[in-house]
N, C-alpha and C positions, 0 to 999 in steps of 0.2 A: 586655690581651688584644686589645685592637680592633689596638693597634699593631703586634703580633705576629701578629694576620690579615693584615693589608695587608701588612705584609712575607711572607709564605706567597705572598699572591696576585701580591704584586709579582713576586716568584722564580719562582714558577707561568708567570705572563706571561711573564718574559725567556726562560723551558727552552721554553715553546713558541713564541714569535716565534725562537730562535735553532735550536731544531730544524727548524720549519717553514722559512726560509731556507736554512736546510742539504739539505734534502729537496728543495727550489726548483733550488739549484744543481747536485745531483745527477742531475735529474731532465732539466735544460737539459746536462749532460755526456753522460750517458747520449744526448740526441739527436742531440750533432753527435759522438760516438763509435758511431752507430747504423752508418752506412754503412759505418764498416772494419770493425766485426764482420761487416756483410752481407756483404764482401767475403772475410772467412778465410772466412766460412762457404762461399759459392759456391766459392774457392779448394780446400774440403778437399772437398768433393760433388765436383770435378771430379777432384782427384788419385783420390778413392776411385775414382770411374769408370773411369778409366785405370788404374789396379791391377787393377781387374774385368776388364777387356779385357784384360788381359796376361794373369790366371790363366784367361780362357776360354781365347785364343788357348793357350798352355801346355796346357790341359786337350786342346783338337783334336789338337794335334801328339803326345802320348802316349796317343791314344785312335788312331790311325793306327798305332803299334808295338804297342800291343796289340792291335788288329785283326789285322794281320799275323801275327802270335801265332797269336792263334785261327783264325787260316783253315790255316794250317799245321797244327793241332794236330786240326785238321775233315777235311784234307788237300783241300779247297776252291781247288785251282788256280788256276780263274777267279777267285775275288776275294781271294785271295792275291795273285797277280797285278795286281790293281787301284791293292794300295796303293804299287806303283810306278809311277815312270815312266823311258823306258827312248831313249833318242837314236834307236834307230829300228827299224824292225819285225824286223829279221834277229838284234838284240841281245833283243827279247823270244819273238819263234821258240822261240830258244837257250835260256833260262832256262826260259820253260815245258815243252819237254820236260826237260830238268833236275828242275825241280820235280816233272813228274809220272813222272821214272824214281824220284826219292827216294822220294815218297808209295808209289808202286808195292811197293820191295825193304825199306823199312824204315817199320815203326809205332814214331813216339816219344810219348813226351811231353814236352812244353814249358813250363816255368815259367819265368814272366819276376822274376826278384830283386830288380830294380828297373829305372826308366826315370826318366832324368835330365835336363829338357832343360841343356844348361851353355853353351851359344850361340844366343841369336836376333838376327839383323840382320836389318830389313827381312824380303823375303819367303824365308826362309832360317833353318833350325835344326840344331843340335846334338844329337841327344840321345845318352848314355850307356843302354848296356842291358846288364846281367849275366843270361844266361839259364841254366839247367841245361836240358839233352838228355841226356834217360835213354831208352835203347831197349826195348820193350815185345818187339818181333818182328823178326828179321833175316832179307833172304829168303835160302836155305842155299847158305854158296858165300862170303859179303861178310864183311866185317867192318866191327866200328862199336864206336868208343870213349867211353863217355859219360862227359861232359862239363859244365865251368861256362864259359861262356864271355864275353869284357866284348867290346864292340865299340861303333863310333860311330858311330850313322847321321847323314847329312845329308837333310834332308827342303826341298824348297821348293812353295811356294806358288803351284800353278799353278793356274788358273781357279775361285776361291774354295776348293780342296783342297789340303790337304798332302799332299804324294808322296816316298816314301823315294828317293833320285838317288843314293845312293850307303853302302854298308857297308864300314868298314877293323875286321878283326878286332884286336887285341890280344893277339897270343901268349903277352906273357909274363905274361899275369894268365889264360890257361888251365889250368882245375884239370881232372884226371882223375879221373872221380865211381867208383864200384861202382854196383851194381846197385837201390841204396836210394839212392842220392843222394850219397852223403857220400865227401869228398875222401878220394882215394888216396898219400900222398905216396910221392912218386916221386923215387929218388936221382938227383941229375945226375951226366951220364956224365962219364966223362975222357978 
């Protein structure tokens, strides 16, 4: 029995000097692998950062189309107006009487379908925007076709604001809405 203790205790002893040494080594890896974990770590805290800053910046630049939206949709000329900007005073003259003959002869409404940004360089963006124009009121005399319409604003980054600099419409992804919204399909001529 005594022989069969000491051998327990012996076994006992070597599982804990050979764990404890284990745990030793582990513990000594663990520290000089401390600093590269610090560094993924700081590494991934910066990338997330940088992803954050890009979805603010993206969040700005499609909170400017749908401003434009709504000041439109308000008929708010002056800060419709705002969210461009225009090469020189005689080019926004122009557009704002523009804007306020439209406001004036026709009430729409405006829903934006989506806003995409699909280009940012530096101080400079992209965005996609499918909107429907449906007319509410036409002043008597005009005509007006409602509409889905895709277009691609450019917007840049001028004195810490984004400003729409330019809209190219998209003809052939304009649909012909009725009077509820919903597309008209329309035979092509010959």
């Amino acid at each position: 029995m005594k022989k069969t203790m000491s051998l327990f205790l012996l076994s006992t002893a070597v599982s804990v000097a050979l764990v404890g040494c284990a745990e030793e080594k582990t513990t000594e890896q663990s520290k000089e692998k401390a600093p590269e974990l610090q560094e993924v770590v700081k590494n991934t805290k910066a990338q997330k950062t940088e992803l954050e800053k890009a979805l603010e910046v993206e969040n700005q630049i499609k909170q400017v189309v749908l401003d434009n939206i709504k000041y439109a949709e308000e008929e708010n000329s002056q800060k419709y107006m705002e969210t461009f900007t225009f090469p020189n005073n005689e080019t926004y003259e122009y557009n704002l009487k523009l804007m306020n003959a439209v406001f004036k002869n026709y009430d729409l409404d405006y829903e934006v379908l989506s806003a995409d940004v699909i280009e940012r360089v530096d101080n400079y963006a992209k965005v996609e925007v499918v909107q429907k124009y449906i007319a509410k009121s036409i002043a008597e005399g005009l005509g007006y076709t409602n509409n889905m319409a895709t277009y691609t604003l450019t917007l840049e980054l001028i004195d810490g604001k984004w400003k729409i600099v330019n809209s190219e419409l998209d003809p052939s992804k304009t649909k012909v809405l009725d009077e509820n919204g919903n597309v008209i399909e329309v035979e092509a001529t010959k």
